[in-house]
C-alpha positions in Angstrom: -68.0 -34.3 42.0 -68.8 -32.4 38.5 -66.7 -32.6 35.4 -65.2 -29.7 36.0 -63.5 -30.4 39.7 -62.3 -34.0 38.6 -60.0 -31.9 35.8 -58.8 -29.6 38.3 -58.0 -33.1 40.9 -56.4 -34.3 38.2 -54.3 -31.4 36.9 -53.0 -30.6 40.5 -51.7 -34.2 40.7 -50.1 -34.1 37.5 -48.3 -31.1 38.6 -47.5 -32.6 41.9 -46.1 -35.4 40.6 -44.0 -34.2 37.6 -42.5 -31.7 40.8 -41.4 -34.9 42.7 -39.5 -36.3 40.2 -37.9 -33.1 39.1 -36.8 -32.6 42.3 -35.5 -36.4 42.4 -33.4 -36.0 39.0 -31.7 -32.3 40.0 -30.8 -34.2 43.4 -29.5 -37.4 41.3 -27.2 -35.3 38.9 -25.7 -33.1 42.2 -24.7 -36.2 42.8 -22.3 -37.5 40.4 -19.2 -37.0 40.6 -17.3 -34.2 38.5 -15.3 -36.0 36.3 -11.8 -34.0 35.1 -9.9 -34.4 32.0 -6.6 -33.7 31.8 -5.2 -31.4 29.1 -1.6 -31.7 28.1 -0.1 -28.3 27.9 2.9 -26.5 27.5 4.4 -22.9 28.1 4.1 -20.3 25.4 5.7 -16.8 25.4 3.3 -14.0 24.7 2.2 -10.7 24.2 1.2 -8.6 28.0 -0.2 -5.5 26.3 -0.6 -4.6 22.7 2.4 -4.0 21.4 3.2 -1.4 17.9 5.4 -2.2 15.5 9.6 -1.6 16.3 8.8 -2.2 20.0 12.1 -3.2 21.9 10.6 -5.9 24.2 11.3 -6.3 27.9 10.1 -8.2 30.5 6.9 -6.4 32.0 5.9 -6.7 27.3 5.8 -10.5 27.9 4.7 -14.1 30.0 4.1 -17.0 29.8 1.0 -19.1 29.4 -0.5 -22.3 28.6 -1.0 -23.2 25.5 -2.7 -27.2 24.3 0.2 -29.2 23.0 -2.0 -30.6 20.9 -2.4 -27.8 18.4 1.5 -26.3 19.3 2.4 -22.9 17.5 4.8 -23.5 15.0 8.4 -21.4 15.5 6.7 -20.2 19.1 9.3 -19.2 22.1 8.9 -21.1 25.4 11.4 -19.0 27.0 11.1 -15.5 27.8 14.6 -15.1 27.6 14.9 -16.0 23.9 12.6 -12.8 23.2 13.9 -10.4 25.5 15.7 -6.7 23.5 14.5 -8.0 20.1 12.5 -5.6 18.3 9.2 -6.5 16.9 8.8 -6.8 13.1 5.1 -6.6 13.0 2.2 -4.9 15.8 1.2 -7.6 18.1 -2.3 -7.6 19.7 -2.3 -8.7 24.1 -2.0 -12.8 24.5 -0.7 -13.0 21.0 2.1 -15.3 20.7 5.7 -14.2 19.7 6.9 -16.6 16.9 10.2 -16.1 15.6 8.9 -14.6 12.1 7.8 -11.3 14.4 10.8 -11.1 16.2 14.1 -8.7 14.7 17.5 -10.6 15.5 19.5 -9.4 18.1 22.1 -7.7 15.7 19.6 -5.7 13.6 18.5 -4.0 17.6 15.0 -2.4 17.4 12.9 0.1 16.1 12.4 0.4 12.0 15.8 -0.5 10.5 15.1 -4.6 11.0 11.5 -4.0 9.6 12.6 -2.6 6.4 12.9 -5.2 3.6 15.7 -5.0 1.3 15.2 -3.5 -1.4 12.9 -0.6 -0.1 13.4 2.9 2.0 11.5 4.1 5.0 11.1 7.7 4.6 8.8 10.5 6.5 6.2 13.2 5.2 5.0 16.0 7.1 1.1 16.2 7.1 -1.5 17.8 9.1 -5.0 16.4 10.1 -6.7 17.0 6.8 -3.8 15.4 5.0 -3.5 12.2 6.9 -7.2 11.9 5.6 -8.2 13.6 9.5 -6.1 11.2 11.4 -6.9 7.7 10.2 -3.7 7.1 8.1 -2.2 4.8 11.1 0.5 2.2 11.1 0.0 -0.6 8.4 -2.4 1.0 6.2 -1.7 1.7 2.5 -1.8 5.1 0.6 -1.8 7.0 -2.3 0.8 9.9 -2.3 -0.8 12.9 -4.9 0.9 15.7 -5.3 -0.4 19.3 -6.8 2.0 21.4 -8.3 0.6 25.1 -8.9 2.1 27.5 -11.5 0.8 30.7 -13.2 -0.1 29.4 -16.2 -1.5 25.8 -15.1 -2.0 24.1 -12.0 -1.8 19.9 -12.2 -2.1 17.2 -9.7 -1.5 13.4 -9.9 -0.5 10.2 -8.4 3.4 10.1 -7.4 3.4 6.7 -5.9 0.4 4.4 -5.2 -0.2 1.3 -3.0 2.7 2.7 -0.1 2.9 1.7 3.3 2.7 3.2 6.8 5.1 2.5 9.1 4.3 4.6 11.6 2.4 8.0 12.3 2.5 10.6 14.9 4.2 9.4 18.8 4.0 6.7 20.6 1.5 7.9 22.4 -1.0 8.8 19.4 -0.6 4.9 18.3 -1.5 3.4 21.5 -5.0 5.3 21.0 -5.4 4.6 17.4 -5.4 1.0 18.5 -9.3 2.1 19.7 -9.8 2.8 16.5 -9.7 6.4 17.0 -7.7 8.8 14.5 -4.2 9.9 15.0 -3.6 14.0 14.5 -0.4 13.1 13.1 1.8 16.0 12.4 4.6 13.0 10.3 4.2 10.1 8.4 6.8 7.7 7.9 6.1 5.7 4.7 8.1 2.2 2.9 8.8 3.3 -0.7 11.2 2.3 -3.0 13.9 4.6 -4.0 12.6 6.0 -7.3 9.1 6.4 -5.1 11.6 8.0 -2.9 13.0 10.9 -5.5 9.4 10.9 -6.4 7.8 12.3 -3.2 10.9 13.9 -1.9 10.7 16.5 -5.2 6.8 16.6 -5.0 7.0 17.3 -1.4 9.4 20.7 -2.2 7.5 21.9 -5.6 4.3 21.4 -4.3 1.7 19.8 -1.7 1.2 16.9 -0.8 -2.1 14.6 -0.1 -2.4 11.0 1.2 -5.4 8.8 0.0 -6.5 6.0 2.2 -6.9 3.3 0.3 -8.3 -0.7 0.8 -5.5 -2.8 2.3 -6.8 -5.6 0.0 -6.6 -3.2 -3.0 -3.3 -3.7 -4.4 -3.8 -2.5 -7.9 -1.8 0.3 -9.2 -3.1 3.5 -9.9 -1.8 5.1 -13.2 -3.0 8.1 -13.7 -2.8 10.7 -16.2 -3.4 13.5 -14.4 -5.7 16.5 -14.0 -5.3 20.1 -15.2 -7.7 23.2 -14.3 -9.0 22.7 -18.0 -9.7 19.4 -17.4 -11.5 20.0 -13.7 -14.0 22.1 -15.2 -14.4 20.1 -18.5 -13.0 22.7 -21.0 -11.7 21.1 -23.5 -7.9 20.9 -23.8 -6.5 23.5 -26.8 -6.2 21.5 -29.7 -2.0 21.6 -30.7 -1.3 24.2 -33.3 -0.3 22.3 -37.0 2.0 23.6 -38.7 1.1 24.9 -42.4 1.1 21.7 -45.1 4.0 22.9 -47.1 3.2 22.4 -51.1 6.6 20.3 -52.6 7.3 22.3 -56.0 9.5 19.9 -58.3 12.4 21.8 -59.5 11.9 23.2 -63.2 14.0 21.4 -65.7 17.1 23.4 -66.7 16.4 25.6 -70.2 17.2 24.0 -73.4 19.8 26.0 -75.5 20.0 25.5 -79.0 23.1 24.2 -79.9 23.9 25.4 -83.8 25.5 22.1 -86.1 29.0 22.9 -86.8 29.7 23.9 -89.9 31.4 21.8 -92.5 35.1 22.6 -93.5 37.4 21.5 -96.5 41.1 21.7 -95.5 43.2 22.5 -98.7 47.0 22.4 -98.9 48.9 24.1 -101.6 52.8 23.9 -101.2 53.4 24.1 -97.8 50.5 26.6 -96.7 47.1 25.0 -95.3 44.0 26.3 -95.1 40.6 25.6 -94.3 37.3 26.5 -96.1 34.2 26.6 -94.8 31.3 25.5 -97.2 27.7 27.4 -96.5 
């Protein structure tokens, strides 16, 4: 037997073996038992379906499911019951969990009056696609509101009201698709202003047109703006603001000296009973 066959011998049994005793182990571990742990758990009432914000829920919106009572949910239903023709406060995405913060109280019903904070107003817009920036303006996003005002000797536009909310845009229907991620050809947007943002857009909405900038939800900065003017757009120079002439004070002229001639001297001589007066030169 050469070299070369007693490598091959010896390769072949190698293999055999280390087959055997694979074989043996896989057989070994089929064998032991599966042990189960048991998990604690308790009931927890959520979301069916993905649900939009002002949603009245009823029964086929929520179950029940099992959730570790190890980490519990803090203010979490465990009765469907206790969530039933409460309006929700916030969207809720499918197996999220109701807590109580999300939930409207049975007095304040459903829809957007329990979602308003005090303090603010929920008020609508009517946009197209190309105002809603083409569609994705959709519920919970934040906006600028600019408004351009045209007039025959200037046209101007600026920001009205920045950092506003959207509560809702376009039907029902258009918010379940924007849920994809796909835009909403709104035709209305309903936005949470305060009241002088309110008289703001209401009067910018009838003078002029109106434009909605999408901005990032995590931007929360204020946007004062001066402004922008056809001069401006094109960067002509603003006329400078016409000053008025300097007007030269002139101190009033002394009044004229007159000559005042000394009063003569007089001698007053009596004689008798006549007087008479003399005037010496």
């Amino acid at each position: 037997m050469n070299r070369r066959t007693r490598t091959l011998v010896v390769l072949a049994i190698a293999l055999g073996m280390a087959s055997v005793v694979s074989f043996a182990v896989y057989h070994a571990v089929q064998r032991i038992p599966v042990r189960e742990v048991e998990v604690t758990n308790y009931q927890v009432v959520v979301a069916a379906r993905a649900l939009s914000i002002g949603t009245r829920l009823a029964a086929p919106d929520v179950k029940l499911v099992a959730w570790p009572a190890k980490s519990p949910i803090a203010n979490a239903h465990t009765d469907v019951k206790d969530v039933l023709n409460r309006g929700l406060l916030s969207a809720v995405a499918e197996n999220e969990p109701l807590t109580e913060g999300k939930l409207a109280s049975l007095e304040s019903g459903a829809g957007l009056p329990p979602v308003i904070p005090p303090g603010m107003r929920a008020m609508s817009v009517k946009v197209n696609e190309v105002v809603g920036v083409a569609g994705f303006v959709v519920p919970g996003t934040k906006v600028d509101v600019i408004v351009t005002l045209k007039r025959q000797e200037d046209s101007m536009t600026r920001t009205v009201a920045s950092d506003v909310q959207v509560l809702t845009a376009g039907t029902r229907y258009d918010q379940e698709k924007a849920k994809d991620g796909q835009p909403i050809p709104s035709t209305v947007v309903t936005l949470m202003v305060s009241p002088e943002d309110a008289e703001r857009i209401t009067l910018a909405q009838d003078q002029g047109q109106l434009m909605l900038a999408l901005r990032n939800p995590l931007d929360t900065e204020k946007a004062p703006t001066n402004g922008v003017r056809i001069a401006g757009l094109f960067g002509t120079p603003a006329p400078e603001p016409v000053k008025a002439k300097p007007v030269h004070h002139v101190s009033a002229m002394p009044p004229p000296v007159i000559a005042v001639a000394p009063k003569p001297y007089t001698v007053e001589a009596i004689r008798a009973a006549k007087r008479t007066e003399e005037v010496i030169r």
